[in-house]
Residue frames as qw, qx, qy, qz and C-alpha x, y, z in Angstrom:
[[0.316, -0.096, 0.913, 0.238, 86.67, 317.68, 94.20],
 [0.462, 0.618, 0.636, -0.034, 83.08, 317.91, 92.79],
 [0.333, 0.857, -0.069, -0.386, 84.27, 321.11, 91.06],
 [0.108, -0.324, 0.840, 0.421, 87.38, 319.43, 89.56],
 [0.382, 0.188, 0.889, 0.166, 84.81, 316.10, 88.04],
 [0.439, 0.753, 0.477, -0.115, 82.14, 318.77, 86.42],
 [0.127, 0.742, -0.445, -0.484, 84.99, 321.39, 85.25],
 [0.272, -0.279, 0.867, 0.312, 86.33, 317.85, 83.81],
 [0.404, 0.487, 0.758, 0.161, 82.78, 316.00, 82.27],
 [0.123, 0.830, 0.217, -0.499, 82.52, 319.61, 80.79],
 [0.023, -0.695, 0.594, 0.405, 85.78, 320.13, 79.19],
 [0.354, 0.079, 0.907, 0.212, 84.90, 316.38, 77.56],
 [0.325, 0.600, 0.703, -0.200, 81.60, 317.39, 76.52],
 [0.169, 0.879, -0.033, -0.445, 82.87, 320.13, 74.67],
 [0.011, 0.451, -0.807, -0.380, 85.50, 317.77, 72.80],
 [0.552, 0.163, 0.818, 0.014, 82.95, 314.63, 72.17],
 [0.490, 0.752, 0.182, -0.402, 81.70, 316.66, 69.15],
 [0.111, 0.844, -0.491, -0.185, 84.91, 316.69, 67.59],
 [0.198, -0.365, 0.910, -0.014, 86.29, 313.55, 68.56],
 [0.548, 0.194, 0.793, -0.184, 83.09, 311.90, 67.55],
 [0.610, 0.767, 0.149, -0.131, 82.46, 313.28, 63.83],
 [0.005, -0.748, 0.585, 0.313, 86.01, 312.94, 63.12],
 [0.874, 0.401, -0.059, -0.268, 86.02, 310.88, 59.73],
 [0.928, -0.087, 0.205, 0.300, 88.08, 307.57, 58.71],
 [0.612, 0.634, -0.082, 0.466, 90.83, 310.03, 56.95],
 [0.067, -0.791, 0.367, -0.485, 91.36, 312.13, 60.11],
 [0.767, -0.548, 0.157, -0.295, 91.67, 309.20, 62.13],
 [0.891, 0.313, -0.031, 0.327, 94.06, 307.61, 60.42],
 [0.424, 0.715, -0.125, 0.542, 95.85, 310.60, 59.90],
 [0.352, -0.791, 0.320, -0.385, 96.02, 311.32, 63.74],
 [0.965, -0.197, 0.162, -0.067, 96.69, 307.49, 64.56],
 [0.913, 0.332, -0.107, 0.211, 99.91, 307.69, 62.45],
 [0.608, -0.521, 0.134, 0.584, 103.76, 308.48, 62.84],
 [0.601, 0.400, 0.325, 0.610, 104.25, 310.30, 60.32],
 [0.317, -0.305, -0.038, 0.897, 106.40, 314.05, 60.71],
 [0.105, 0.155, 0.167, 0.968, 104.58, 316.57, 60.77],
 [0.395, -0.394, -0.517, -0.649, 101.22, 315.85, 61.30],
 [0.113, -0.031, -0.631, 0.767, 99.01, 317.23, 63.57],
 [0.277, 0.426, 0.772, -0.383, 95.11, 317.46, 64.56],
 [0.336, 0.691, 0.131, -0.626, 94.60, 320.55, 62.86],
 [0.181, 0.422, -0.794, -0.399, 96.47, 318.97, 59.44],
 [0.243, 0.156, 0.957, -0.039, 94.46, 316.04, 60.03],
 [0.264, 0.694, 0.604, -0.291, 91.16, 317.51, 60.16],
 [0.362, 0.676, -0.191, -0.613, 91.91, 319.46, 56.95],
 [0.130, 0.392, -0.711, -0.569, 92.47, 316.45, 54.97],
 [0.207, 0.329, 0.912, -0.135, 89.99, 314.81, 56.27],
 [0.245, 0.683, 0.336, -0.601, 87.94, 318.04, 54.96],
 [0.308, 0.518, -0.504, -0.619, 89.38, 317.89, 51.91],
 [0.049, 0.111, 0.962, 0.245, 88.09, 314.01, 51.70],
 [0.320, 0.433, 0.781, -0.317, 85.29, 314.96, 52.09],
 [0.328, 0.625, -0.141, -0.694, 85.06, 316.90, 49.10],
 [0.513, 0.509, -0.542, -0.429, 85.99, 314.38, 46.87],
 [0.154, 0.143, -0.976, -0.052, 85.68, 310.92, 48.19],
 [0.664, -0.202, -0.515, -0.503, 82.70, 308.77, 49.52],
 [0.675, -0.488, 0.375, -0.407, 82.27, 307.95, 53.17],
 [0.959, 0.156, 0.223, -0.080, 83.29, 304.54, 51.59],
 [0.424, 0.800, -0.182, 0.382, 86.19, 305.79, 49.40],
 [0.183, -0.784, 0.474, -0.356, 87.80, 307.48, 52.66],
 [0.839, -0.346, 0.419, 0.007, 87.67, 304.18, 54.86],
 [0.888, 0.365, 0.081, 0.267, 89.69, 302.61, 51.55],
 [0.266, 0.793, -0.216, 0.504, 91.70, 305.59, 51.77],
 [0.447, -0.720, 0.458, -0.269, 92.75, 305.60, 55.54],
 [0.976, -0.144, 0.136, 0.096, 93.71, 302.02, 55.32],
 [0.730, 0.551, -0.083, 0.397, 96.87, 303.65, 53.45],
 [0.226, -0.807, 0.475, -0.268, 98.07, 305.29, 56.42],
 [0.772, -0.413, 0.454, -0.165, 98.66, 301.90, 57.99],
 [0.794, -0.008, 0.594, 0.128, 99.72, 300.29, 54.64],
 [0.130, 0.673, -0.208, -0.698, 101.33, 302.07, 52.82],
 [0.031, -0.205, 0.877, 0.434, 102.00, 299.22, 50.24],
 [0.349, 0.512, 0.708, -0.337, 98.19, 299.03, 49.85],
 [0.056, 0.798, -0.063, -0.596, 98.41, 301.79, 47.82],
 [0.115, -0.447, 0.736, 0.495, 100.87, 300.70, 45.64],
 [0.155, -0.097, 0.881, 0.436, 98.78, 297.88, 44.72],
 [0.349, 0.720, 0.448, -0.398, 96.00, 300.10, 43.68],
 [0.123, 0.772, -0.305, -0.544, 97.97, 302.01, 41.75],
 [0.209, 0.468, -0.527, -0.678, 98.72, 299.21, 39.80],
 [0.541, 0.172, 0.788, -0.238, 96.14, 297.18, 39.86],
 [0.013, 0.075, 0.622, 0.780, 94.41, 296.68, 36.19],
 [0.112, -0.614, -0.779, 0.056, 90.56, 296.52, 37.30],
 [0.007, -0.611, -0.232, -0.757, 88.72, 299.81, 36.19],
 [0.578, -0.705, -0.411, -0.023, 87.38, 299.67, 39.89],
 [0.695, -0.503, 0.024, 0.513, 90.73, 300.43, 41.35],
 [0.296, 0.204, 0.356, 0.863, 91.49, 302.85, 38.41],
 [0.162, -0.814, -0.355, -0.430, 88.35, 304.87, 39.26],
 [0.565, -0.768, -0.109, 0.280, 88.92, 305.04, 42.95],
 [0.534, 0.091, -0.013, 0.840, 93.12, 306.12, 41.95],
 [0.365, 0.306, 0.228, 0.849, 91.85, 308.78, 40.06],
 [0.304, -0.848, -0.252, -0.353, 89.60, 310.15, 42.67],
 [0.835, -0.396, -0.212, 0.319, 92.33, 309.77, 45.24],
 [0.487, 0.310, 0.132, 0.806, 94.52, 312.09, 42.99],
 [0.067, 0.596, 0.175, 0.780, 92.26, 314.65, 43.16],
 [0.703, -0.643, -0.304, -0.006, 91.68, 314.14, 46.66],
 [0.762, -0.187, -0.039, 0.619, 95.46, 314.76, 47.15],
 [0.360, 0.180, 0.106, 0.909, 95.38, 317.73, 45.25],
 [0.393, -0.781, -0.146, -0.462, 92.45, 319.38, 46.57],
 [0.734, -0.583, -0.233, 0.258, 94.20, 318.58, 50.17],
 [0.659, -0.074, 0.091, 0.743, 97.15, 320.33, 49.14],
 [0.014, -0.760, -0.197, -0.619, 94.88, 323.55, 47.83],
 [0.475, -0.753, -0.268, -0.367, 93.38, 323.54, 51.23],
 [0.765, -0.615, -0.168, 0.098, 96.27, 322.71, 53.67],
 [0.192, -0.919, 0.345, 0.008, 99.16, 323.49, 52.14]]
């Protein structure tokens, strides 16, 4: 039994790295229902936010897993603020798509 609980706080301790530096894009992205996605898919778009968004940015971004209709009303929102952020977002999309496929 004591080998089972250290094989076990081990086998955590080797995932808390992971599970704890995993950014507001991969969490999202794992948290949703959406086909197809999976950890490794996650954690590449979350790698691709980090190229091109702001730690700030992303959290704005992940809220679109959950809402999708958030989105929308960036997209047309008129307020240069929400027009900046879009047009990083774009390229956020398309750099994900270099990198994941």
């Amino acid at each position: 039994m004591k080998h089972l609980i250290t094989a076990s706080v081990l086998v955590l301790a080797a995932m808390a790295p992971t599970l704890a530096f995993a950014g507001p894009i991969e969490s999202a992205c794992n948290r949703s229902d959406r086909p197809g996605a999976s950890r490794q898919l996650c954690r590449c778009i979350d790698a691709a936010a980090d190229d091109t968004l702001t730690r700030s940015e992303q959290r704005r971004a992940a809220r679109f897993f959950a809402n999708p209709d958030e989105a929308q009303e960036v997209r047309m929102s008129p307020t240069a603020r929400d027009n900046e952020f879009w047009a990083r977002y774009r390229a956020f999309g398309v750099r994900a798509e270099q990198m994941c496929g």
